[in-house]
Biopython code that builds the backbone (N, CA, C, O; Angstrom):
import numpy as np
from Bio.PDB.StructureBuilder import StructureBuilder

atoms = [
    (1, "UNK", "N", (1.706, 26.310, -8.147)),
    (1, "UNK", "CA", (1.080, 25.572, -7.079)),
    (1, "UNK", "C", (1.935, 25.751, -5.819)),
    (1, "UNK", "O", (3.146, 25.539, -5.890)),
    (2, "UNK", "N", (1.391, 26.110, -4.729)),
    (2, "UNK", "CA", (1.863, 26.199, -3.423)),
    (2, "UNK", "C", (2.443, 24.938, -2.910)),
    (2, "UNK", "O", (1.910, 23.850, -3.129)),
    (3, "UNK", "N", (3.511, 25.076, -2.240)),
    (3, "UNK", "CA", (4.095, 23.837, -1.643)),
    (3, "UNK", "C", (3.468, 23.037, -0.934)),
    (3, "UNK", "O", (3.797, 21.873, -1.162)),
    (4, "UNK", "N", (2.106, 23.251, 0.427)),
    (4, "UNK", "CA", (1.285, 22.821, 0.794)),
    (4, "UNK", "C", (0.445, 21.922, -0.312)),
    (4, "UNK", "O", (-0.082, 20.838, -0.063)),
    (5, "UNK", "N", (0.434, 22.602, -1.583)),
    (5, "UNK", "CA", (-0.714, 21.918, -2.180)),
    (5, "UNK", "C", (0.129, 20.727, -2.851)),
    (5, "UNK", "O", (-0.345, 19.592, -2.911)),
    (6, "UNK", "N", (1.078, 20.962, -3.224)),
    (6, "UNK", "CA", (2.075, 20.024, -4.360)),
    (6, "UNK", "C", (2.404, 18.818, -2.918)),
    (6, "UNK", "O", (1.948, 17.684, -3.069)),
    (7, "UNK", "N", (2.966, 19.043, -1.959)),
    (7, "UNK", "CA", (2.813, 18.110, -1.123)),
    (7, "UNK", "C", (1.490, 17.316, -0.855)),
    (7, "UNK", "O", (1.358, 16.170, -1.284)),
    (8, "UNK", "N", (0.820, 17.751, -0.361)),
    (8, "UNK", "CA", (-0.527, 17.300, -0.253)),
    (8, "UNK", "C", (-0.624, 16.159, -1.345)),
    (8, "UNK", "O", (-1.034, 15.058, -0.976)),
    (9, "UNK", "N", (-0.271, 16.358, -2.672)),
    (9, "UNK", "CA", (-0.531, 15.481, -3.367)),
    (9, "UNK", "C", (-0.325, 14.521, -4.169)),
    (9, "UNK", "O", (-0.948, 13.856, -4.997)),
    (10, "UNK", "N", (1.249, 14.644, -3.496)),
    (10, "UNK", "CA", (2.647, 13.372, -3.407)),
    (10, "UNK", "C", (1.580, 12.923, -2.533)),
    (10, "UNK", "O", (0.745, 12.057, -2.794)),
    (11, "UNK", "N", (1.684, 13.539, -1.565)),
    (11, "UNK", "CA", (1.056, 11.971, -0.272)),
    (11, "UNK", "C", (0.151, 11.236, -0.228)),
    (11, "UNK", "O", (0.156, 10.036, 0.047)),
    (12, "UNK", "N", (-0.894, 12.058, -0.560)),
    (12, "UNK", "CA", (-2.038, 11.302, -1.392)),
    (12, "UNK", "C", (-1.964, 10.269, -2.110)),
    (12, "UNK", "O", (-2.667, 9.293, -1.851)),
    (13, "UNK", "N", (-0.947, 10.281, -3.334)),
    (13, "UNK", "CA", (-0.224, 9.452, -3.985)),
    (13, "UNK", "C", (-0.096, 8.044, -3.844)),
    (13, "UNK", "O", (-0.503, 7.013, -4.379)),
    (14, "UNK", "N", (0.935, 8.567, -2.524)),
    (14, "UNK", "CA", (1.584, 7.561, -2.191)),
    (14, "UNK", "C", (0.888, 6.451, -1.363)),
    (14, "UNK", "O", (1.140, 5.256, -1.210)),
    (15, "UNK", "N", (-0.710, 7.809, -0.571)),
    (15, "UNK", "CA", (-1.198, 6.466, 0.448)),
    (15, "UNK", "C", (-2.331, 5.888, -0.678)),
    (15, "UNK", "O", (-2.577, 4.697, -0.487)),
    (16, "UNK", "N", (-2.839, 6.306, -1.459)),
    (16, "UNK", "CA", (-4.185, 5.760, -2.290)),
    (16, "UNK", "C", (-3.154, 5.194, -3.780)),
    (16, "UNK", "O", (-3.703, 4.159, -4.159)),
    (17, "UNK", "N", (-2.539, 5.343, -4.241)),
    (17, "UNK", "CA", (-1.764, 5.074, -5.390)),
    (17, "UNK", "C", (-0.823, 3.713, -5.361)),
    (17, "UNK", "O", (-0.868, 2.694, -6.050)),
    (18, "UNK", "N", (0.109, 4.146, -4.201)),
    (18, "UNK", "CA", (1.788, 3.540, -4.265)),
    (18, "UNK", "C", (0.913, 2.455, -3.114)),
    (18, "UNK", "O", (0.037, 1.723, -3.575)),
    (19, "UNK", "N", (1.206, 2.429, -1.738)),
    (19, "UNK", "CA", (0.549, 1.981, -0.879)),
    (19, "UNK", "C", (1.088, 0.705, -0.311)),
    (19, "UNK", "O", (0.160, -0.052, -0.029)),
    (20, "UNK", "N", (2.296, 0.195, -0.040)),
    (20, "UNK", "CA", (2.311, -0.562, -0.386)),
    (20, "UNK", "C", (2.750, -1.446, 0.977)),
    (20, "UNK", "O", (3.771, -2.083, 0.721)),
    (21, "UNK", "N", (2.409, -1.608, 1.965)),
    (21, "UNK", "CA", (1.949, -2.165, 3.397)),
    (21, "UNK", "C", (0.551, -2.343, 2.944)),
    (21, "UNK", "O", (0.314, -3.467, 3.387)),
    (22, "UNK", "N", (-0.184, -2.075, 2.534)),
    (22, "UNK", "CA", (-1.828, -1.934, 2.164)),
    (22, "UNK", "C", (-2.919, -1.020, 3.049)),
    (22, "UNK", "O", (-4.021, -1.378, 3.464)),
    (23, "UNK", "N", (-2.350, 0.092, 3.183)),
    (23, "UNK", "CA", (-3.065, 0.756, 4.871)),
    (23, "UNK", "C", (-3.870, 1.559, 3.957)),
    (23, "UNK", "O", (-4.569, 2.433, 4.469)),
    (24, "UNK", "N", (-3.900, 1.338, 2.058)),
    (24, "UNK", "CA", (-4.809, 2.506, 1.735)),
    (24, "UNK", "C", (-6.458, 2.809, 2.331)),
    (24, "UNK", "O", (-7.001, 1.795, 2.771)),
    (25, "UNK", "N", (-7.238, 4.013, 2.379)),
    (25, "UNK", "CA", (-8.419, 4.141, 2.756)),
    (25, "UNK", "C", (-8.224, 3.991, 4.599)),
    (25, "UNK", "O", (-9.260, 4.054, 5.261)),
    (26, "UNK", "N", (-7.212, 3.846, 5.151)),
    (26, "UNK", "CA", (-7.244, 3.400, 6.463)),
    (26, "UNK", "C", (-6.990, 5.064, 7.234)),
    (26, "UNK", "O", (-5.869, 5.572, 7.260)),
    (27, "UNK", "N", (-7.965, 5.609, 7.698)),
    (27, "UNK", "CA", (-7.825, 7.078, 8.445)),
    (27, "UNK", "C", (-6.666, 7.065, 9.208)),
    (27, "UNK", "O", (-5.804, 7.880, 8.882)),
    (28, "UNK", "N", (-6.381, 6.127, 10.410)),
    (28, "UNK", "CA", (-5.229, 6.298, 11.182)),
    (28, "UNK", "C", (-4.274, 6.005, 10.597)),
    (28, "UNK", "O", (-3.386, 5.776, 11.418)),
    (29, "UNK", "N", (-3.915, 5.869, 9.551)),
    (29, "UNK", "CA", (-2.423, 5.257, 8.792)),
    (29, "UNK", "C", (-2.662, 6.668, 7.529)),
    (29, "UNK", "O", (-1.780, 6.572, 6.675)),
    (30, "UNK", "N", (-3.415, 7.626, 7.314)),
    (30, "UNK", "CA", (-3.343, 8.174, 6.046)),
    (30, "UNK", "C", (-1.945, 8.915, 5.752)),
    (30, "UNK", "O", (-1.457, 9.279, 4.683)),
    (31, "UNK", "N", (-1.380, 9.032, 7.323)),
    (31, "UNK", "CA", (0.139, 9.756, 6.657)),
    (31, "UNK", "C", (1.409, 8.718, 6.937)),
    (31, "UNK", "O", (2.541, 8.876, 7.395)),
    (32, "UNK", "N", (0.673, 7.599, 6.443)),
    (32, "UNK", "CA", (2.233, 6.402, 7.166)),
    (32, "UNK", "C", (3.238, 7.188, 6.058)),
    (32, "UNK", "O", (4.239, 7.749, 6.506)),
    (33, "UNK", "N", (2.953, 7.225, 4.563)),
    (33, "UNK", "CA", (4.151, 7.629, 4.033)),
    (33, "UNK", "C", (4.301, 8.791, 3.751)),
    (33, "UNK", "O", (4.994, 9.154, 2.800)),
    (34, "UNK", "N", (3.719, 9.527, 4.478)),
    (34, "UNK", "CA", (3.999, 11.540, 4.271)),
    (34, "UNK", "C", (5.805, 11.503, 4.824)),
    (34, "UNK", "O", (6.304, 12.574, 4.476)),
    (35, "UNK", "N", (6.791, 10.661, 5.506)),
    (35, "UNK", "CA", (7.973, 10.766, 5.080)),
    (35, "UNK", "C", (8.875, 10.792, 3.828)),
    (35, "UNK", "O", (9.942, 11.352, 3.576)),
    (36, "UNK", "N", (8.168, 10.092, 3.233)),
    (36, "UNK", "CA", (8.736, 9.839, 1.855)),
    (36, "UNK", "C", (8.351, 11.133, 0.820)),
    (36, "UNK", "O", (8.990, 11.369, -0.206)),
    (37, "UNK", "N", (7.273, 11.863, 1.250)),
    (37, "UNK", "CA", (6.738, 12.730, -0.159)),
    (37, "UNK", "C", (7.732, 14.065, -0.331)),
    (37, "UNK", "O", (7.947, 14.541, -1.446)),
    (38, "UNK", "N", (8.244, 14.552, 0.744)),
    (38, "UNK", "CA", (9.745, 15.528, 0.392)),
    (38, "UNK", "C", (10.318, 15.007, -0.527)),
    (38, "UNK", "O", (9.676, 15.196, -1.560)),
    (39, "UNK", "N", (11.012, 14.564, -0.654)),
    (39, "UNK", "CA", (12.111, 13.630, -1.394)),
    (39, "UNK", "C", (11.748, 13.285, -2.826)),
    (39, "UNK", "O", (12.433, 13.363, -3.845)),
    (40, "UNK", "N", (10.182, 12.782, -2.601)),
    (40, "UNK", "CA", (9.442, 12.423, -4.034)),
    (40, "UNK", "C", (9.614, 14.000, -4.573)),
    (40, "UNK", "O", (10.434, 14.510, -5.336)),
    (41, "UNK", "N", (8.549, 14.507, -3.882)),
    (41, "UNK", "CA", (8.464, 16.033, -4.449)),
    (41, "UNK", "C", (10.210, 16.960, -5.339)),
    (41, "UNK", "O", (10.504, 17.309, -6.482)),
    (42, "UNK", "N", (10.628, 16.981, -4.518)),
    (42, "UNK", "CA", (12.407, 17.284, -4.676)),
    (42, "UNK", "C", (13.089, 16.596, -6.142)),
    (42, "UNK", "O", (14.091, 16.964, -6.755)),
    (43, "UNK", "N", (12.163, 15.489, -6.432)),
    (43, "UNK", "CA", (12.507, 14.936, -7.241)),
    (43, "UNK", "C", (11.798, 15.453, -8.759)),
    (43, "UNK", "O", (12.506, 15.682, -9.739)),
    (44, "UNK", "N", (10.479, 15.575, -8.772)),
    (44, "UNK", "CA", (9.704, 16.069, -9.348)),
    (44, "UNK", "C", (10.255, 17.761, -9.589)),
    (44, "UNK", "O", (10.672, 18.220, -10.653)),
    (45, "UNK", "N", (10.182, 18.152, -8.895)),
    (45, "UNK", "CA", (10.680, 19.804, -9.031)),
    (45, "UNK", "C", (11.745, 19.851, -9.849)),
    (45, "UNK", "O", (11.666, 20.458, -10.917)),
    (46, "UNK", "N", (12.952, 19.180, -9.439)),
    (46, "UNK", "CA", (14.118, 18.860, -10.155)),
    (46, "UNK", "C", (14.064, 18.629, -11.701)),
    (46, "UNK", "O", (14.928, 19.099, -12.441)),
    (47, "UNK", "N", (12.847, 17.769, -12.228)),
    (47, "UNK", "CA", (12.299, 16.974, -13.320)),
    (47, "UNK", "C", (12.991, 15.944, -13.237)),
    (47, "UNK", "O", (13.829, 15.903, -14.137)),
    (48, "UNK", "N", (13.021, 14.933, -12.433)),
    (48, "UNK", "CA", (13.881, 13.984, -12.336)),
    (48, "UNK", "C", (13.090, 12.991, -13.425)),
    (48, "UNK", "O", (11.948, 13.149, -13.856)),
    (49, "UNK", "N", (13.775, 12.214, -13.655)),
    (49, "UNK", "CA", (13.279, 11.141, -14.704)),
    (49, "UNK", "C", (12.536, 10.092, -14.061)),
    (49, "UNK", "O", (13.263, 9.623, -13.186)),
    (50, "UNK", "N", (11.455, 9.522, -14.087)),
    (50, "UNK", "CA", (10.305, 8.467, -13.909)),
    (50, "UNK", "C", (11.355, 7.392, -13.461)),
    (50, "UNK", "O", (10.873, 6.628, -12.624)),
    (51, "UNK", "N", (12.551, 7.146, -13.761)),
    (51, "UNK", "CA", (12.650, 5.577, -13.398)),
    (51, "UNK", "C", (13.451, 5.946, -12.329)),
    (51, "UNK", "O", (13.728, 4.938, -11.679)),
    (52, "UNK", "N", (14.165, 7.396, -11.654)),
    (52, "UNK", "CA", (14.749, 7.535, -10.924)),
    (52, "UNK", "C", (13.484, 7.861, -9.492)),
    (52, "UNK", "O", (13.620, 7.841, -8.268)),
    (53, "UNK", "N", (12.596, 8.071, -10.168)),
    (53, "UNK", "CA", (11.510, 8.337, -9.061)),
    (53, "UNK", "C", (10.843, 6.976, -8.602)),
    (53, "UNK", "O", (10.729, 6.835, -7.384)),
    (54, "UNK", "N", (10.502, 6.212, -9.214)),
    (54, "UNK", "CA", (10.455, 4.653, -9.276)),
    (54, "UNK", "C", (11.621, 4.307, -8.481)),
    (54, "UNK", "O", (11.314, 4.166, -7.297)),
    (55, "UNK", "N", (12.752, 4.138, -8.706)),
    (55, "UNK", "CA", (13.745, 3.164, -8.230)),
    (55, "UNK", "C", (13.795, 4.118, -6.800)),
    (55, "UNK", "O", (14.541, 3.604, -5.966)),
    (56, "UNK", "N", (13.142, 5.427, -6.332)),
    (56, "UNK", "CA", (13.993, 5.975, -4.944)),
    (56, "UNK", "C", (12.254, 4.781, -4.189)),
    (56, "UNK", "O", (12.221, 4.320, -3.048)),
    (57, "UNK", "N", (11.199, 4.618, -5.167)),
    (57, "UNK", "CA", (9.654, 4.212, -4.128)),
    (57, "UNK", "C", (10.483, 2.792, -4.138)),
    (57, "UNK", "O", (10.372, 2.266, -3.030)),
    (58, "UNK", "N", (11.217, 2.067, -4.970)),
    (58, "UNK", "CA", (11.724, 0.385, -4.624)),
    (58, "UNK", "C", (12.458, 0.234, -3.991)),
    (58, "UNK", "O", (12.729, -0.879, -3.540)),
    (59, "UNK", "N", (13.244, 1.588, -3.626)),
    (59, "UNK", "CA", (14.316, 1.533, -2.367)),
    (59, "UNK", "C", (13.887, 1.365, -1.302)),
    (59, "UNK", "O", (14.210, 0.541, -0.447)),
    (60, "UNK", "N", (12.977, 2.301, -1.295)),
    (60, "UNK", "CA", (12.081, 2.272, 0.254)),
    (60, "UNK", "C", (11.365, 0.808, 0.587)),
    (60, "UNK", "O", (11.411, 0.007, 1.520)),
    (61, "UNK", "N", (10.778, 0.887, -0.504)),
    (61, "UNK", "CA", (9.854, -0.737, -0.237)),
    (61, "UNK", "C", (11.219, -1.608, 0.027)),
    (61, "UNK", "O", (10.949, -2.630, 0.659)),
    (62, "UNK", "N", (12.275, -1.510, -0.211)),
    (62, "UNK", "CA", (12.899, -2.534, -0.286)),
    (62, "UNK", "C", (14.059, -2.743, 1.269)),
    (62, "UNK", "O", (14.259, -3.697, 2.021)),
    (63, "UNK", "N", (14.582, -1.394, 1.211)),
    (63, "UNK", "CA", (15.297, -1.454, 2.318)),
    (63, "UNK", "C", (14.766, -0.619, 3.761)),
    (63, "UNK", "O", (15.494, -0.826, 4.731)),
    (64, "UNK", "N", (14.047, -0.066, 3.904)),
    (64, "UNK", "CA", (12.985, 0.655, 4.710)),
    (64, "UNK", "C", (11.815, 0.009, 5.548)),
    (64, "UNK", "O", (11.878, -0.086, 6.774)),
    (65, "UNK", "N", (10.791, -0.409, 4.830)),
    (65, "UNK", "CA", (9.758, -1.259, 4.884)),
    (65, "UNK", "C", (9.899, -2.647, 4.961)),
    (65, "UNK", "O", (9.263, -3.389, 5.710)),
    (66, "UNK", "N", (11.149, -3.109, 3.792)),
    (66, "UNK", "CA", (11.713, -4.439, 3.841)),
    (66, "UNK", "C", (10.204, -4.948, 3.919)),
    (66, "UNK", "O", (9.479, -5.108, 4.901)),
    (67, "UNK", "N", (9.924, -5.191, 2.291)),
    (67, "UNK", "CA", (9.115, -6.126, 1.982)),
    (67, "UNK", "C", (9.255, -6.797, 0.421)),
    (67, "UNK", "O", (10.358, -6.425, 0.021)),
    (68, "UNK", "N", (8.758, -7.432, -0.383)),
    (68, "UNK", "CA", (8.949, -7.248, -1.528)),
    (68, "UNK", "C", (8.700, -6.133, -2.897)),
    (68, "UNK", "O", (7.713, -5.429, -3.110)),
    (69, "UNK", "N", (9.482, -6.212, -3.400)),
    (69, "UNK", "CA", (9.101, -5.260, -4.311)),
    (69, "UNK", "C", (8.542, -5.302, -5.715)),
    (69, "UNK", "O", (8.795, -6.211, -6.506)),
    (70, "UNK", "N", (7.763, -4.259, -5.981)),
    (70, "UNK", "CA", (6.817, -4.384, -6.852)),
    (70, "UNK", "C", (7.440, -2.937, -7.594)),
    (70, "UNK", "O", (6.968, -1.846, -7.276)),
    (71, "UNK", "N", (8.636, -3.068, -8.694)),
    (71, "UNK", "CA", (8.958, -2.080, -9.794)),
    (71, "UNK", "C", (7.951, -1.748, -10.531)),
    (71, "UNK", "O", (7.799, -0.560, -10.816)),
    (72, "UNK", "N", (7.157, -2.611, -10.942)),
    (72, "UNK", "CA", (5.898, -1.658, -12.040)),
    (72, "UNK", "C", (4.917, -1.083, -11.405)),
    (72, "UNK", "O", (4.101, -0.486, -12.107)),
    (73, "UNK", "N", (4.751, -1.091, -10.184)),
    (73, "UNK", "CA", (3.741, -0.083, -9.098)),
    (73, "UNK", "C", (4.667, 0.906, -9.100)),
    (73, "UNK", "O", (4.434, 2.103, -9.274)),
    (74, "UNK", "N", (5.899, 0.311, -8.870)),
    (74, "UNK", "CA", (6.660, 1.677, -8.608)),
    (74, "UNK", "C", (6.441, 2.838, -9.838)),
    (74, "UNK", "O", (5.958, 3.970, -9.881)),
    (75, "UNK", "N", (6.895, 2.169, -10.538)),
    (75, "UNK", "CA", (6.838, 3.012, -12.100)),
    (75, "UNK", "C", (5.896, 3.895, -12.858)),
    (75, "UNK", "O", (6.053, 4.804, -13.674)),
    (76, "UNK", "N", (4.300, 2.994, -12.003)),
    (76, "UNK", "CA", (3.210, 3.283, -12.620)),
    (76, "UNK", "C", (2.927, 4.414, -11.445)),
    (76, "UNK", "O", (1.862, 4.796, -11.932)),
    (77, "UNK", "N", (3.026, 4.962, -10.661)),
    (77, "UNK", "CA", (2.903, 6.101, -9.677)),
    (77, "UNK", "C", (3.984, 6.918, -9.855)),
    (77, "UNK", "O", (3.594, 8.062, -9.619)),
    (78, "UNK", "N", (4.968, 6.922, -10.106)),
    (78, "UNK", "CA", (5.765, 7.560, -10.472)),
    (78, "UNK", "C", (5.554, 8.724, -11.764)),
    (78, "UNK", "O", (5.692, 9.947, -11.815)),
    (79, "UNK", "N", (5.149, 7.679, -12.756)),
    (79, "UNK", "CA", (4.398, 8.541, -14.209)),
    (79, "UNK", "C", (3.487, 9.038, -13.845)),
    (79, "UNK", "O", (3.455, 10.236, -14.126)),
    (80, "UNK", "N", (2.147, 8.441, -12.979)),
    (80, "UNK", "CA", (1.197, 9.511, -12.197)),
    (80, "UNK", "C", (1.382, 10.799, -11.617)),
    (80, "UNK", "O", (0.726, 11.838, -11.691)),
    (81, "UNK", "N", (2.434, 10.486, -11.021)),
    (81, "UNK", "CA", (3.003, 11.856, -10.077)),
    (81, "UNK", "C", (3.724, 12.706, -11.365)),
    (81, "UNK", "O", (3.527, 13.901, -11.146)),
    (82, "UNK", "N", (4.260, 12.577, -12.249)),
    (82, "UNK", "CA", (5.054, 13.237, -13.142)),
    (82, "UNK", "C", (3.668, 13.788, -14.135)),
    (82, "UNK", "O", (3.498, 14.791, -14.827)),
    (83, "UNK", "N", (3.272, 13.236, -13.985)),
    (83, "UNK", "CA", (1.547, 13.617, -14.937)),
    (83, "UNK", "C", (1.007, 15.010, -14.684)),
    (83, "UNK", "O", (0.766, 16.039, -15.315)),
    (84, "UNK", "N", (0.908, 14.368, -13.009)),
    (84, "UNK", "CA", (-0.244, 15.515, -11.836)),
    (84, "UNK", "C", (0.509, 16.964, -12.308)),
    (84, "UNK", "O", (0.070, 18.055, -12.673)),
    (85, "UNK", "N", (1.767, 16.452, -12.128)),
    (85, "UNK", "CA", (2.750, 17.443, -11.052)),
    (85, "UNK", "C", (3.085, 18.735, -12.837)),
    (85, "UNK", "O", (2.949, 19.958, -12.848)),
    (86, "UNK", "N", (3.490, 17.881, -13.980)),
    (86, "UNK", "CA", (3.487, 18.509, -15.112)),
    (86, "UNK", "C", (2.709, 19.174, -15.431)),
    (86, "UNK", "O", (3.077, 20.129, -16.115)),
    (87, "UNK", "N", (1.309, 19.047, -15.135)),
    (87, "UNK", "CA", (-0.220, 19.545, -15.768)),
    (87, "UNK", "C", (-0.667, 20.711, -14.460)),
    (87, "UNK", "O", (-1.579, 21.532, -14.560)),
    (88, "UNK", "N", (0.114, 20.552, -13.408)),
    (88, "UNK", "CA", (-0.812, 21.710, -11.975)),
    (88, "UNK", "C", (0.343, 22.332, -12.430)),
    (88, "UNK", "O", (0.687, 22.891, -11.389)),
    (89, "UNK", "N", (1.160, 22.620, -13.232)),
    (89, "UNK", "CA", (2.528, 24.102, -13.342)),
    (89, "UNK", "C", (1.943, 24.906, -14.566)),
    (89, "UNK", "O", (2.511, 25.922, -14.965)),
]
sb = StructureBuilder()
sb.init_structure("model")
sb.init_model(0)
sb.init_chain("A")
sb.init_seg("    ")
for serial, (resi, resn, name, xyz) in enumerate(atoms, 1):
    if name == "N":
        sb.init_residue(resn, " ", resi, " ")
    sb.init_atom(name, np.array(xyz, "f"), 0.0, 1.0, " ", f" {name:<3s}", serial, name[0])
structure = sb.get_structure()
């Protein structure tokens, strides 16, 4: 899978999946978190482990966004993304 495409669908992810300001479905906000999907991705490529991909989305929610955090959203997009990302190689 092309890097365009494997990105594309971290971000996706993150705005219809993870979401977690609530801007999902919102056109002018669809890339609020296309910052974060490098990093996700990087992680994934790597094969990083689900709870390390989880704990980098509770960092963000936590010290970034500074809102509360929600670990089992985190967790549960995380295994999504490790799903996608295992099955498009």
């Amino acid at each position: 899978m092309s890097f365009d495409t494997s990105i594309r669908i971290v971000q996706a992810a993150l705005h219809w999946a993870w979401d977690p300001i609530g801007v999902r479905g919102i056109e002018e906000a669809s890339n609020e978190y296309d910052m974060y999907a490098p990093a996700v991705l990087q992680m994934l490529k790597a094969e990083a482990p689900v709870e390390q991909i989880a704990g980098y989305l509770t960092s963000v929610v936590r010290d970034r966004i500074e809102l509360p955090v929600r670990p089992d959203r985190d967790r549960d997009v995380a295994s999504m993304l490790k799903e996608m990302f295992a099955v498009s190689q």
